[in-house]
Phi, psi and omega in degrees: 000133177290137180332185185253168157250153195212133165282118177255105156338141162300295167336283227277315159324299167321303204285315183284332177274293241273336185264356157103342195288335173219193187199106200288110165229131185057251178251018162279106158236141217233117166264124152350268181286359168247349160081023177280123202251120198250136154281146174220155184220150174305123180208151159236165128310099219249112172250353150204155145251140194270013183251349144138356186297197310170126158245067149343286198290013177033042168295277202284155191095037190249170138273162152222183182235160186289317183283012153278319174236061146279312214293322194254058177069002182296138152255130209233057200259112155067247206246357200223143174226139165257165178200123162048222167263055183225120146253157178240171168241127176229182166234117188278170184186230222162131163249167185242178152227106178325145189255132182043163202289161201286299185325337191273314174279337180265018162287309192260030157302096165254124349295151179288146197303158148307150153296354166271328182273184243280183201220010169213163137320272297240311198275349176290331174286306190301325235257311202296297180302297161358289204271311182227052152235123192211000000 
């Protein structure tokens, strides 16, 4: 099984630089206060399709990342992508992927996490969204 991966809205990635909490260089995001670094690439959220046809490509309720689906013919504005005569509702975003294992990362912690704190991604993330999703 491939690391896990996690998506970040475009909305909420604005919201998180311009307030200082994480920080986007390329192809790099940095949450802040854990100093945990995801390589990431431009993805949406396919949350429905709207013209009522067929989701051949079992697009919605995915992530997919744009250059996959650049590969299948996709186009991309804003909140809506076409594929032939299939438009969808998207959520632009990022997905991200952890740059090394969470054990790689609380080794190269300064200061090192306390031992209360979180002990995976999954709870270092539920912790991060917690805290800046309102």
């Amino acid at each position: 099984m491939g690391p896990n991966r996690i998506f970040f809205p475009q909305g909420a990635l604005d919201r998180w630089v311009h307030e200082g909490r994480v920080d986007l260089q390329g192809s790099e995001l940095v949450i802040l206060g854990e100093g945990r670094r995801y390589r990431v690439i431009e993805a949406v959220r396919v949350l429905a399709e709207v013209t009522g046809g067929e989701d051949s490509h079992e697009l919605v309720g995915n992530v997919k990342s744009v250059p996959f689906l650049t590969e299948l013919g996709a186009e991309v504005f804003d909140t809506s992508m076409l594929i032939g005569d299939l438009a969808y509702e998207v959520v632009p975003g990022f997905m991200g992927t952890p740059v090394g294992s969470f054990s790689e990362h609380r080794s190269r912690s300064v200061p090192p996490v306390a031992s209360a704190g979180p002990n995976s991604d999954e709870e270092m993330l539920a912790q991060f969204l917690e805290n800046n999703l309102q």
